[in-house]
Structure formats: C-alpha cells, structure tokens
C-alpha positions in Angstrom: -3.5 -18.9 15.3 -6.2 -20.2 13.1 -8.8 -18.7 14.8 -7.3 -15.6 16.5 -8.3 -12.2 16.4 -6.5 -9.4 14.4 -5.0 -6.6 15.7 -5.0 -3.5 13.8 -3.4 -1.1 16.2 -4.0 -1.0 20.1 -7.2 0.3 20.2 -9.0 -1.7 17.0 -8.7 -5.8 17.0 -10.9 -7.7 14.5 -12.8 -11.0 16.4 -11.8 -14.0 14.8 -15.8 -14.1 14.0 -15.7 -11.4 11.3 -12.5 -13.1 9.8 -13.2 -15.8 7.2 -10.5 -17.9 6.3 -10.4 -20.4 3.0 -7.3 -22.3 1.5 -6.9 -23.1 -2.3 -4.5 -24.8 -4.5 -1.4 -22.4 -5.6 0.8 -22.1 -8.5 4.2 -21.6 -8.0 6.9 -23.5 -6.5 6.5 -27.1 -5.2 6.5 -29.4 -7.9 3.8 -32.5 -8.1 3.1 -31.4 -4.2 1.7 -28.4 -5.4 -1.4 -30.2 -7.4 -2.4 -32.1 -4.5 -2.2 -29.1 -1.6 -4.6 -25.9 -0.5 -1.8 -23.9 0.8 -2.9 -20.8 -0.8 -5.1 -18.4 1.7 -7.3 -15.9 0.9 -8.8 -14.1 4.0 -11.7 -12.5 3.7 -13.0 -9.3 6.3 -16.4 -7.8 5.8 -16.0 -3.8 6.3 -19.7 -2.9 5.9 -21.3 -5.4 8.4 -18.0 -5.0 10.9 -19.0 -4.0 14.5 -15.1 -2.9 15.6 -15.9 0.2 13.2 -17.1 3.5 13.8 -19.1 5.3 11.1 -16.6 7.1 10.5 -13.9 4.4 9.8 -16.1 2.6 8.0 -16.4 5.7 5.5 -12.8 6.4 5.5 -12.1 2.7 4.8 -14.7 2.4 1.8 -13.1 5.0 0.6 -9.5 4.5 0.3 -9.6 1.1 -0.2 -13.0 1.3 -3.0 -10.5 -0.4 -5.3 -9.8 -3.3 -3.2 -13.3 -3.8 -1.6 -15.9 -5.6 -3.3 -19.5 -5.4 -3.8 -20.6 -7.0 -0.8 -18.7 -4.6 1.1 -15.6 -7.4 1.7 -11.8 -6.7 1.8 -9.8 -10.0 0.4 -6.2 -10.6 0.5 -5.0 -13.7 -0.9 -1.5 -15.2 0.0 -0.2 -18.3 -2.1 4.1 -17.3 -2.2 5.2 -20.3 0.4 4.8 -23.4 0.3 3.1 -23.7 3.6 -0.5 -23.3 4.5 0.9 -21.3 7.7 3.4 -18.9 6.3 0.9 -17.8 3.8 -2.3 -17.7 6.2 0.7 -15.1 8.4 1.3 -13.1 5.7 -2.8 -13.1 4.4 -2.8 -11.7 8.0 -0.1 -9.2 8.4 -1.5 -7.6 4.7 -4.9 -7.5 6.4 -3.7 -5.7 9.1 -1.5 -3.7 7.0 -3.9 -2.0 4.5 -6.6 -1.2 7.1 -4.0 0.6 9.4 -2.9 2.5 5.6 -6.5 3.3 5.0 -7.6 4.7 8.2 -4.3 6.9 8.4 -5.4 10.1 8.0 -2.4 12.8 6.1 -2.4 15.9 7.1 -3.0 18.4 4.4 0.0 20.3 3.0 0.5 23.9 4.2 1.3 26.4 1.1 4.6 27.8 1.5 5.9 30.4 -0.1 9.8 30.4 -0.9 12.4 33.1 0.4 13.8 35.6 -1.0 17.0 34.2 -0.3 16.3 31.1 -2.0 14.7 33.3 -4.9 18.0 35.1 -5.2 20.1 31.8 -5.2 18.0 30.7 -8.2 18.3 33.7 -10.0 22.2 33.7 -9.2 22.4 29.6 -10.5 20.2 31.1 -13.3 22.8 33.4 -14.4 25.7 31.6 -13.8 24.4 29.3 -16.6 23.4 31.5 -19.4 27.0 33.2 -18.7 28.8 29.5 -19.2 26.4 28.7 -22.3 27.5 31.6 -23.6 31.1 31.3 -23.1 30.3 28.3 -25.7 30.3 29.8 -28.6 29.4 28.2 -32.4 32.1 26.2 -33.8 32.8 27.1 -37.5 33.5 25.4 -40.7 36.9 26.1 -40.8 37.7 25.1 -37.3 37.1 21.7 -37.4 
C-alpha cells in the first residue's frame, strides 16, 4: 500500500510518484513507545506541478482549498490518532482523497424562489392567531396578586 496510487473517483487516480509520504513521532496515546516510534504520517500531494489535473481542476482546487495549500502549491494532511504507522498512513490517505473529491465538487447555484400565496396566507393566519392569544393575556394588576 506504501507505494500505491490514489484514487480520487473513477476517472482521476494520483501515481504513487506525485505522493510523498514521511512519518514523524506523535503525541498521544502509547506511553514510553510513543518516544521511540514515527507512526505519525503526513502525506504530502503537489496540486500545481500535478499532471492528473486539468487546468481547470487545478484552478478549482487552488481555490477551494487556498487555506489548506501552501506556498509551493502542496496539499498536506497529517494523520498521528493510532498507534500504528499503517492505520494512520490509511486514514492520511482516505482524507487526501476526501478533500480533493470536496473541492472539485461543483454546487449548483440556488434558484430564487418565490413563496405562494398559500404559504403567504398560512403565515399571515399563524400571524394572527398569535397577536389574538397575546392579547387574550392581559396585564395582571396590583390587587390581583
């Protein structure tokens, strides 16, 4: 798995070539094993210089991801929650794949709608059927109390 490619959906797959892969010590669980183990994984995927891309892509990526891509042009993800070099170099991978396929997605654009008059006339009714119970109320005096 170490050196496999990525896929993105079925018709974009990142070579293992444009993948770079390095392991560092993690906090967190583990106890003395912890000090002495590079099970953290940070994977790193260079979106400028990557050949799977179209133009386009490429712009869409730098562009909803600008926050999370670096000056270089690279995406990281880091992954240091398990205890195992293997679990966290899966999940590295699986968050890779996950924010590319969220920043390509393109959302359709709302459509203005306007509301019915039914539903305009349900309001209105809920509307008044509030003031009339709010006035029901009354003020409570002084002496009643």
């Amino acid at each position: 798995m170490r050196g496999a490619e990525l896929e993105i959906r079925r018709n974009l797959v990142i070579p293992a070539g444009e993948l770079r892969e390095t392991a560092s010590r993690a906090g967190g669980p583990g106890g003395q094993h912890v000090n002495k183990t590079s099970t953290r994984v940070t994977l790193r995927w260079n979106v400028l210089e990557s050949a799977v891309l179209s133009q386009a892509q490429r712009a869409r990526l730098c562009s909803q991801l600008a926050h999370r891509i670096t000056r270089r042009g690279e995406l990281v993800v880091h992954a240091g929650r398990s205890r195992v070099r293997s679990r966290n170099r899966e999940r590295a991978r699986a968050r890779l794949a996950a924010l590319v396929r969220e920043g390509l997605a393109v959302r359709r654009t709302r459509m203005a709608t306007r509301e019915s008059r039914a539903s305009k006339a349900r309001a209105l009714e809920a509307k008044r059927r509030r003031g009339a119970r709010k006035q029901r109320r009354g003020r409570v005096r002084a002496d009643e109390e």
